[in-house]
Residue frames as a rotation matrix with the C-alpha (Angstrom) as fourth column:
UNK 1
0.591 0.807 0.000 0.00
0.807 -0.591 0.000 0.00
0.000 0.000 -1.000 0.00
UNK 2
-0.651 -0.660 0.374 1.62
0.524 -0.748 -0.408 3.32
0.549 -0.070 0.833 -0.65
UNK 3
-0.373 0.075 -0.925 1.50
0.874 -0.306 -0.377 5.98
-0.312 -0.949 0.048 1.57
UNK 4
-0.383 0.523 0.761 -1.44
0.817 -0.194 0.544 8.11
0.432 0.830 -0.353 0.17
UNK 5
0.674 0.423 -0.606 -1.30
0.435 -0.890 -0.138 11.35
-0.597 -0.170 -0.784 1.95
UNK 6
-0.455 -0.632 -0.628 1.93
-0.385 -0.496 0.778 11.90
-0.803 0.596 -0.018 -0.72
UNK 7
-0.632 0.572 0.523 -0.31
0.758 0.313 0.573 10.25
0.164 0.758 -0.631 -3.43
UNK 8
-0.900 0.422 0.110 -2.76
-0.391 -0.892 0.229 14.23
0.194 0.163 0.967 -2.26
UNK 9
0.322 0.822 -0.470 -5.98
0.580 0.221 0.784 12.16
0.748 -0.525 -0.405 -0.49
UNK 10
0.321 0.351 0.880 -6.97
-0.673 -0.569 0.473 14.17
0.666 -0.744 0.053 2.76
UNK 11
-0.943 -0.306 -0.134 -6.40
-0.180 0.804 -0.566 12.45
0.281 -0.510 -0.813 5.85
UNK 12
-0.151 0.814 0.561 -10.09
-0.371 0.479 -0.795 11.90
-0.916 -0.329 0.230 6.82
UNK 13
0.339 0.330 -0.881 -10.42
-0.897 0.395 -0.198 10.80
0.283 0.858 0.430 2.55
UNK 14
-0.558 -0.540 -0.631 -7.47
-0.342 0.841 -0.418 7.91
0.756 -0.017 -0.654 3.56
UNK 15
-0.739 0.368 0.565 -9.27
-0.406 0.427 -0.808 7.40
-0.538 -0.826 -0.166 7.35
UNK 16
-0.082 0.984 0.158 -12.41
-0.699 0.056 -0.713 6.71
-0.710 -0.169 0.683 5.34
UNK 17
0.420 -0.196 -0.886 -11.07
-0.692 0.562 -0.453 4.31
0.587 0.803 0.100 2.52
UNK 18
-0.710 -0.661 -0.244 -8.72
-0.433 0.682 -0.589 2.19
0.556 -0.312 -0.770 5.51
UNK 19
-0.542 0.305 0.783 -11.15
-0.809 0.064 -0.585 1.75
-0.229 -0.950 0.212 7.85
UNK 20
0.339 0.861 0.379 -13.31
-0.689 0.502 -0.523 -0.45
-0.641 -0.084 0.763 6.52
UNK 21
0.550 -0.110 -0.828 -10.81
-0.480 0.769 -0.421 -2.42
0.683 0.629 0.371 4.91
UNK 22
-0.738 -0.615 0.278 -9.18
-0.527 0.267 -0.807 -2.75
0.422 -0.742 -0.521 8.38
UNK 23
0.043 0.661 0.749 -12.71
-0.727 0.535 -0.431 -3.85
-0.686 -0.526 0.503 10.03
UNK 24
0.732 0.678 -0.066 -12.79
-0.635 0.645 -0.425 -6.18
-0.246 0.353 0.903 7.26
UNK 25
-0.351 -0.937 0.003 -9.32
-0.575 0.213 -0.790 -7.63
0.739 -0.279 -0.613 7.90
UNK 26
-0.664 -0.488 0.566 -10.25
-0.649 0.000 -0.761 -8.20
0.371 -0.873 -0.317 11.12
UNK 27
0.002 0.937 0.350 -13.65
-0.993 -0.038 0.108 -8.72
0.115 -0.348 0.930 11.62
UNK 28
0.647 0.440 -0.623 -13.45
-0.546 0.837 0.025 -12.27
0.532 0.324 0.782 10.86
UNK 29
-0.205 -0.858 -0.472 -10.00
0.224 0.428 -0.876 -13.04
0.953 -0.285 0.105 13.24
UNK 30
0.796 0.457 -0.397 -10.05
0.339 0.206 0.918 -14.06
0.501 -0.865 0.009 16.38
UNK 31
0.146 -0.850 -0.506 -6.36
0.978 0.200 -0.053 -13.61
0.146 -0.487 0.861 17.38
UNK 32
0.859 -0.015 -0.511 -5.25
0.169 -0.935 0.311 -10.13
-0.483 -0.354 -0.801 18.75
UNK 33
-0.343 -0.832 -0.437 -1.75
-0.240 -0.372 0.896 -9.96
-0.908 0.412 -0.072 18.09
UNK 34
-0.465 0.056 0.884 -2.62
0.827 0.384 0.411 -10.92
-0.316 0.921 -0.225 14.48
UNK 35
0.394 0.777 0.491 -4.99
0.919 -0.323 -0.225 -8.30
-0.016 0.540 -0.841 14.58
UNK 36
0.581 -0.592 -0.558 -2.74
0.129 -0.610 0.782 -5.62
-0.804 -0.526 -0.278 16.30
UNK 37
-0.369 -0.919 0.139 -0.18
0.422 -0.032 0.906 -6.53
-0.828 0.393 0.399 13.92
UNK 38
-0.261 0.188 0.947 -2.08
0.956 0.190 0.225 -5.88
-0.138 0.964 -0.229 10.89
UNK 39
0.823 0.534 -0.193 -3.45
0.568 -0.765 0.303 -2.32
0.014 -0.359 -0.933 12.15
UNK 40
0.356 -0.876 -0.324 -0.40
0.204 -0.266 0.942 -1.44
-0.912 -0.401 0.084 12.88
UNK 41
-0.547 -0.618 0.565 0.91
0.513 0.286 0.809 -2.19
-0.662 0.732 0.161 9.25
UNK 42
0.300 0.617 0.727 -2.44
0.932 -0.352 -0.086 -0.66
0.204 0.704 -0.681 7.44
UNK 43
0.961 0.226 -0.160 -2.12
0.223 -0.974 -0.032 2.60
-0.163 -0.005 -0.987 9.25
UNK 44
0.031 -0.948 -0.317 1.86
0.109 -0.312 0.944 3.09
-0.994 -0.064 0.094 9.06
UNK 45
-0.329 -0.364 0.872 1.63
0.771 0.430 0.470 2.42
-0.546 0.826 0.139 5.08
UNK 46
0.385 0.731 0.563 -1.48
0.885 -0.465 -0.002 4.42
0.260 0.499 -0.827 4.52
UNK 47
0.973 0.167 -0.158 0.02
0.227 -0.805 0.548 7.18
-0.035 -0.569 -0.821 6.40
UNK 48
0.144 -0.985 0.091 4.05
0.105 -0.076 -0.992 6.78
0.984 0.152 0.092 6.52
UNK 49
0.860 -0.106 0.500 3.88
-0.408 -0.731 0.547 7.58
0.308 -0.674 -0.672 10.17
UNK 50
-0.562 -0.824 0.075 7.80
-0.618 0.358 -0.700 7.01
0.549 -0.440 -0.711 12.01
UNK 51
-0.994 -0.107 0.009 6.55
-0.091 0.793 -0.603 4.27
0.058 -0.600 -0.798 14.63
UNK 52
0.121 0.960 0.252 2.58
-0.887 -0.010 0.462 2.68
0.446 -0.279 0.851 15.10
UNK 53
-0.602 0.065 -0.796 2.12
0.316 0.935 -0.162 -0.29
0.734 -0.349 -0.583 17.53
UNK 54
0.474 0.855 0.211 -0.03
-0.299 -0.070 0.952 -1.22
0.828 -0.514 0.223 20.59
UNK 55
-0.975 -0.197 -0.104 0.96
0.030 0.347 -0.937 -1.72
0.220 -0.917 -0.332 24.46
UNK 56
0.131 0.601 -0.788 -1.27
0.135 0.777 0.615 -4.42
0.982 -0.187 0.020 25.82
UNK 57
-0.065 -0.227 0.972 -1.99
-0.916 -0.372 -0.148 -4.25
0.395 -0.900 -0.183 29.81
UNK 58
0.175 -0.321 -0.931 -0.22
-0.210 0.912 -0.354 -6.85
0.962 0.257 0.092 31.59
UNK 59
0.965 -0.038 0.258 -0.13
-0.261 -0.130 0.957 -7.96
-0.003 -0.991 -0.135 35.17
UNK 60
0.226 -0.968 -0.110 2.95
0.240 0.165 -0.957 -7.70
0.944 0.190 0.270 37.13
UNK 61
-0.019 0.009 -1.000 4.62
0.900 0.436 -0.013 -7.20
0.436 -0.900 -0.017 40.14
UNK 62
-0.745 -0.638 0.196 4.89
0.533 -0.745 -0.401 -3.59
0.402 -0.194 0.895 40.12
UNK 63
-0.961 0.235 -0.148 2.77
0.049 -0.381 -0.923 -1.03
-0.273 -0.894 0.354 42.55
UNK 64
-0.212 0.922 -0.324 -0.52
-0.951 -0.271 -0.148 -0.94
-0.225 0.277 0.934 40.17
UNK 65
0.141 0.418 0.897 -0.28
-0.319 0.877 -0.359 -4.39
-0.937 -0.236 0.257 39.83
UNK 66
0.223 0.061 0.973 -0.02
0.802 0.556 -0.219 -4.46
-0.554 0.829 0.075 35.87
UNK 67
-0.506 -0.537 -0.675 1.95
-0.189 -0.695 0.694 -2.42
-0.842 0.478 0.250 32.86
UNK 68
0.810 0.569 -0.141 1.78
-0.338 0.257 -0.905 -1.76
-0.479 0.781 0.400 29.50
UNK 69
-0.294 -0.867 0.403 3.90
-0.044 0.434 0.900 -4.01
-0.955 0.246 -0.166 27.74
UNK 70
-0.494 -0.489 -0.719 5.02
-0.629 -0.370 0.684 -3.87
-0.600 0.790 -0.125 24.26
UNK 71
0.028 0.325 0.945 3.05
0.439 0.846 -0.303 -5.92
-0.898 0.424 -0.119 21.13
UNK 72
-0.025 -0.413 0.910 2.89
0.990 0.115 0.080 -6.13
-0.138 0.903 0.406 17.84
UNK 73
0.613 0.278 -0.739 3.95
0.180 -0.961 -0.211 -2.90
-0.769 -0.004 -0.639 16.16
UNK 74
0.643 -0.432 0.632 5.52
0.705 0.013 -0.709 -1.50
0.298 0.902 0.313 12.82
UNK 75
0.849 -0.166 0.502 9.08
-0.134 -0.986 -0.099 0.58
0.512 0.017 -0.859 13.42
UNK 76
-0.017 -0.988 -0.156 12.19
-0.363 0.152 -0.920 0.79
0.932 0.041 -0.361 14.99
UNK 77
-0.595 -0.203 -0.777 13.07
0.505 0.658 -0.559 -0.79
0.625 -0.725 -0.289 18.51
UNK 78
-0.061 0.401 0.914 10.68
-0.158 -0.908 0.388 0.72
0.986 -0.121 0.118 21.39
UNK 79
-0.591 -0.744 0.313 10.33
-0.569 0.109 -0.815 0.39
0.572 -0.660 -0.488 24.54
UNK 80
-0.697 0.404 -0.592 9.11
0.057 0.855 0.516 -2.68
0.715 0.326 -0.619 26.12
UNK 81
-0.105 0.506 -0.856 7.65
0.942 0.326 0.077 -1.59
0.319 -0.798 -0.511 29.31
UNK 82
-0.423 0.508 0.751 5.24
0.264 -0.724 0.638 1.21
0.867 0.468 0.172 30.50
UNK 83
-0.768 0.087 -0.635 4.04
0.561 0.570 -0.600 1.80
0.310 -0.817 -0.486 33.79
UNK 84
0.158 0.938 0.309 0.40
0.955 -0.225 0.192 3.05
0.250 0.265 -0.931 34.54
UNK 85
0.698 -0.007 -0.716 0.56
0.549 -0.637 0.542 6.76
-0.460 -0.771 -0.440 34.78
UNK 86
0.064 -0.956 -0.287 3.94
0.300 -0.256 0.919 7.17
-0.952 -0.145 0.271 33.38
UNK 87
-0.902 -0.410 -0.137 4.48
-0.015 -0.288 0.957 9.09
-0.432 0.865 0.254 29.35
UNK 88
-0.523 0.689 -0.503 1.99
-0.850 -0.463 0.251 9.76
-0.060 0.558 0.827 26.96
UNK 89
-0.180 0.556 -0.811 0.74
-0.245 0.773 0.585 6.03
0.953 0.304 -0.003 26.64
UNK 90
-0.668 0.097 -0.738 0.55
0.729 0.284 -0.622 5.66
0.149 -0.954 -0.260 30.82
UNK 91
-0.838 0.447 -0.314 -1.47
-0.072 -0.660 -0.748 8.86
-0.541 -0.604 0.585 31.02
UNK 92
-0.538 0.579 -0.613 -3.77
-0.735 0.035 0.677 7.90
0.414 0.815 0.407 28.30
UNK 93
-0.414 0.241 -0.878 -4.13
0.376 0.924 0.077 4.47
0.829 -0.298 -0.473 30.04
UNK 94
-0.769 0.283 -0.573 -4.80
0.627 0.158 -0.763 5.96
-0.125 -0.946 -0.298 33.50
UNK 95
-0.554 0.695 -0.459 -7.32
-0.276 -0.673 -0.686 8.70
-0.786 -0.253 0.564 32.46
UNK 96
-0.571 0.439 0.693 -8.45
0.587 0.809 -0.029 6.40
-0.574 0.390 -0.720 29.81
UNK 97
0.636 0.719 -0.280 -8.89
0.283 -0.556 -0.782 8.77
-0.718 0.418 -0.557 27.30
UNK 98
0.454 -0.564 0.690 -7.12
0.878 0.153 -0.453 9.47
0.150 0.812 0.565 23.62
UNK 99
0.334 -0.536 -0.775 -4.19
0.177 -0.772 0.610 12.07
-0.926 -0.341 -0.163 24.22
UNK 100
0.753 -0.214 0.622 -2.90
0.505 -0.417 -0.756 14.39
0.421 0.883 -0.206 21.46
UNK 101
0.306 -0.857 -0.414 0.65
0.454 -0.251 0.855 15.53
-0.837 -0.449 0.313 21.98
UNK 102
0.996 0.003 0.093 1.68
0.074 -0.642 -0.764 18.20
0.058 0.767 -0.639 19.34
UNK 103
0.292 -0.952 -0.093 5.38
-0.644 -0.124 -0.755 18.33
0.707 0.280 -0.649 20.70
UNK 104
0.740 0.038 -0.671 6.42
0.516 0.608 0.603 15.51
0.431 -0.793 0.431 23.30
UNK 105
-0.549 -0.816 0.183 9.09
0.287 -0.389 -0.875 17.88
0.785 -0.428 0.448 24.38
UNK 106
-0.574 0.451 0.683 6.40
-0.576 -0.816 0.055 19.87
0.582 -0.362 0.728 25.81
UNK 107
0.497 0.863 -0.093 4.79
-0.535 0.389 0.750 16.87
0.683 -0.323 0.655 27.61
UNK 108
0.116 -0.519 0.847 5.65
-0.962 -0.272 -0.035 16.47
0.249 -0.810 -0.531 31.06
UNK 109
0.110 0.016 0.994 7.34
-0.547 0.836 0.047 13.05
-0.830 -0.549 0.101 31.92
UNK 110
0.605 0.482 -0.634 7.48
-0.789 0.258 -0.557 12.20
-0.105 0.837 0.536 28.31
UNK 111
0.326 -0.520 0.789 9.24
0.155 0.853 0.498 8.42
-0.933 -0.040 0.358 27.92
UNK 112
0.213 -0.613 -0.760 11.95
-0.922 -0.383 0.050 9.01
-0.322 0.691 -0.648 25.05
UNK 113
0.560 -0.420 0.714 12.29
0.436 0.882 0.178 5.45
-0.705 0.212 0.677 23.62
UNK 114
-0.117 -0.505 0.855 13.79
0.954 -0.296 -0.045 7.71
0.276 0.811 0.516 20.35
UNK 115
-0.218 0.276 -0.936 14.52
0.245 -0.913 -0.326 11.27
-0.945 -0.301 0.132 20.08
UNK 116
-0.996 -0.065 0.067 13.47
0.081 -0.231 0.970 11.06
-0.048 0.971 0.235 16.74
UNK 117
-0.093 0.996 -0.002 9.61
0.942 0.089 0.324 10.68
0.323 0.028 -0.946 17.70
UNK 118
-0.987 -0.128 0.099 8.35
0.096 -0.955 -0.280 14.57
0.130 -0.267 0.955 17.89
UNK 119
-0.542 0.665 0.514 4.69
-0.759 -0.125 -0.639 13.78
-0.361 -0.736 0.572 18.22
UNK 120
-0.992 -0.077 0.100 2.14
-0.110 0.914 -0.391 11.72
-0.061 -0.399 -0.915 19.20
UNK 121
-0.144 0.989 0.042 -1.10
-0.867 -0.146 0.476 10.23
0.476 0.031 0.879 19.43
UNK 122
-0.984 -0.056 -0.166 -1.76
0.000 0.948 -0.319 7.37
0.175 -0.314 -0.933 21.92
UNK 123
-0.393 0.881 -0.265 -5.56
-0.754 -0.144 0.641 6.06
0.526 0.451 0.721 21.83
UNK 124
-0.645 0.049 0.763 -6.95
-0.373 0.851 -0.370 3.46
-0.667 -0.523 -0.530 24.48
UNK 125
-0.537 0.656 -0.530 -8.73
-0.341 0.406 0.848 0.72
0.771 0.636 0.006 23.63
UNK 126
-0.665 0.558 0.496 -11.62
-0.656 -0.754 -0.032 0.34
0.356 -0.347 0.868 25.94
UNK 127
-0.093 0.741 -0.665 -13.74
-0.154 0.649 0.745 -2.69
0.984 0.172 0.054 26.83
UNK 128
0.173 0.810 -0.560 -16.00
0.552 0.391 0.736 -3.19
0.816 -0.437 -0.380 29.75
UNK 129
0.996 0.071 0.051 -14.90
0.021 -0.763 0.646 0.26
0.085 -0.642 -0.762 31.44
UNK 130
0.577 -0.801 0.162 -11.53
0.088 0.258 0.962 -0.97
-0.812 -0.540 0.219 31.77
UNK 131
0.259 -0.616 -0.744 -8.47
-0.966 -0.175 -0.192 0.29
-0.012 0.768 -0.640 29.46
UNK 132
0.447 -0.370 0.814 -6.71
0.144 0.928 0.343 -3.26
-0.883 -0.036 0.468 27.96
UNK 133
-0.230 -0.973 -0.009 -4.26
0.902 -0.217 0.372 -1.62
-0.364 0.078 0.928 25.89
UNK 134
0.347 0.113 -0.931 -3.41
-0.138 -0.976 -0.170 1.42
-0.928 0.188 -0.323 23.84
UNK 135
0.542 -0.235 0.807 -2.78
0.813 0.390 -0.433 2.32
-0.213 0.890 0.402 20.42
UNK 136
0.337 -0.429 -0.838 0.32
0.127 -0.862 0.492 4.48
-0.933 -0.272 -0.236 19.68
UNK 137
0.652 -0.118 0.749 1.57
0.751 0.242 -0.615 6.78
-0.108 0.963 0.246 17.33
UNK 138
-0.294 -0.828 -0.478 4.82
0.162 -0.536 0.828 8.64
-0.942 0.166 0.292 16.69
UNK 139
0.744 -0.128 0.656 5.73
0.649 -0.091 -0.755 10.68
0.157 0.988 0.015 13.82
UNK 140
-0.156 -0.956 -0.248 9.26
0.918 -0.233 0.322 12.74
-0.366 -0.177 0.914 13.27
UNK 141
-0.611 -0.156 0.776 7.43
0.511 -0.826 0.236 15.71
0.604 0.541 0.585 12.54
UNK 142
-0.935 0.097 -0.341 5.64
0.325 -0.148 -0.934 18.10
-0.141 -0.984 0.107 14.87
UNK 143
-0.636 0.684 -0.359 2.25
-0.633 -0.727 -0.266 18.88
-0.442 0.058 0.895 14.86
UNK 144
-0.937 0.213 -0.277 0.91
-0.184 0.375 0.909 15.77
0.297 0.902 -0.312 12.85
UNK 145
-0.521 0.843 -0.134 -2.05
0.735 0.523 0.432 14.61
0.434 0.127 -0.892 14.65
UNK 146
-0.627 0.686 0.369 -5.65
-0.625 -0.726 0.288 16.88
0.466 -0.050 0.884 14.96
UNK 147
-0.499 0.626 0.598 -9.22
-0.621 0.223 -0.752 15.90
-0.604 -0.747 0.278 15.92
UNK 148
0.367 0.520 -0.772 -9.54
-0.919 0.329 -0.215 14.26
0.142 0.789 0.598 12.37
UNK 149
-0.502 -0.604 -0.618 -6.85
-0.601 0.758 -0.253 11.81
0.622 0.244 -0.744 13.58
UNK 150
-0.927 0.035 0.373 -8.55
-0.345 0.312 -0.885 11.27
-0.147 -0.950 -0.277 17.17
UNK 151
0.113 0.909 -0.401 -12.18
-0.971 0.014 -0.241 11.21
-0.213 0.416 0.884 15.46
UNK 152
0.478 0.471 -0.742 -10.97
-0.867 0.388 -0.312 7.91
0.141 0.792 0.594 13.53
UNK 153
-0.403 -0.915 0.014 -8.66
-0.633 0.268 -0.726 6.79
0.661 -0.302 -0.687 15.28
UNK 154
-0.787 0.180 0.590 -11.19
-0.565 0.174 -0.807 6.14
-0.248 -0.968 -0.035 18.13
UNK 155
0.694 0.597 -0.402 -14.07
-0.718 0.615 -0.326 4.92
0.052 0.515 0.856 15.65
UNK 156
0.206 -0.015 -0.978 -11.39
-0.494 0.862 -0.118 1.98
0.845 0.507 0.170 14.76
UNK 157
-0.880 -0.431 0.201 -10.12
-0.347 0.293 -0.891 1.32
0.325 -0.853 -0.407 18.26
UNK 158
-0.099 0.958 0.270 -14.19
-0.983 -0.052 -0.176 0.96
-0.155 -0.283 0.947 19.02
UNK 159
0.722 0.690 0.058 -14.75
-0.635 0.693 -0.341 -2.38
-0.276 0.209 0.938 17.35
UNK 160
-0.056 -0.912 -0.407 -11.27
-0.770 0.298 -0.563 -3.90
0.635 0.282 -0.719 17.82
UNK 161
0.412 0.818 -0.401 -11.70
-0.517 0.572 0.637 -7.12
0.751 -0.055 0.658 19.48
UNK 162
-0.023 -0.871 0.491 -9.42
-0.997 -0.013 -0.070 -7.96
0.067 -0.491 -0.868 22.63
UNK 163
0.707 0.706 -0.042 -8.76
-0.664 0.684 0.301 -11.79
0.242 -0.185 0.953 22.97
C-alpha cells in the first residue's frame, strides 16, 4: 500500500477508505496480536507515520499491579515496558482517554524510547470500562495529529476485538 497522503488524499479521505478495509481484515479473526499486527501495518503504510504499535496491559509485580507491555507494532526498537501513569501512553491508560501531543518535548514526563519521535497520538482501547491496551503513534514531525486523527482513530479502536 503506498503511503497516500503523498499520493494528495486528505487524511479523513485515507481514514475513510482504511477503515473499513481494516474492520474487514479483522472482523473475521479471532487472534489479537494478528490483529494488532495488521493495524499497525495498514495505518503506518497508509500514512508513513515514524513508529505505530499497541501496548497491551499486563499484570505484574509492580505497585498498580499491571503495565503496558510492548506488542505487535511497525518501526524501529521501542520500549518494552510502561508503567500506569507514566508518558503519553501511561497517562492515556490511566485517564483512559485518547491524548494528542503536538510536541512531546512539551509533555511532562514524556518516555523518550527515540529522540526522533516529535509527536504523538496514543488512543486506548476500551472494553468493559476498563483500558486493555493502547494504540500508539509517533511521527518525526511536529504537529501531525488533529481531531480528524482522534475522530478515527477512536471509531477503529471501538470495534477492535481484545482476545
Amino acid at each position: 500500500m503506498e503511503n497516500l497522503i503523498l499520493a494528495g488524499e486528505s487524511k479523513s479521505e485515507i481514514y475513510k477508505s482504511l477503515i473499513p478495509q481494516i474492520k474487514s481484515l479483522i472482523e473475521d479473526e479471532c487472534d489479537s496480536t494478528a490483529n494488532f499486527a495488521n493495524i499497525s501495518a495498514a495505518l503506518k503504510e497508509a500514512f508513513g507515520f515514524w513508529w505505530v504499535g499497541f501496548y497491551i496491559v499486563r499484570p505484574d509485580n509492580n505497585p498498580h499491579g499491571s503495565s503496558l507491555v510492548l506488542g505487535p507494532f511497525q518501526g524501529p526498537i521501542a520500549c518494552t515496558r510502561i508503567a500506569y501513569g507514566k508518558g503519553v501512553c501511561g497517562t492515556s491508560w490511566k485517564e483512559a482517554k485518547t491524548i494528542v501531543v503536538p510536541d512531546v518535548d512539551q509533555f511532562p514526563g514524556h518516555i523518550a524510547c527515540s529522540s526522533l519521535s516529535r509527536s504523538e497520538i496514543v488512543v486506548p482501547v476500551v472494553r468493559e470500562g476498563n483500558v486493555a491496551a493502547v494504540l500508539d503513534i509517533d511521527s518525526s514531525e511536529l504537529n501531525t495529529f488533529d481531531d480528524t486523527d482522534r475522530h478515527y482513530l477512536e471509531e477503529l479502536m471501538s470495534f477492535v476485538v481484545l482476545r
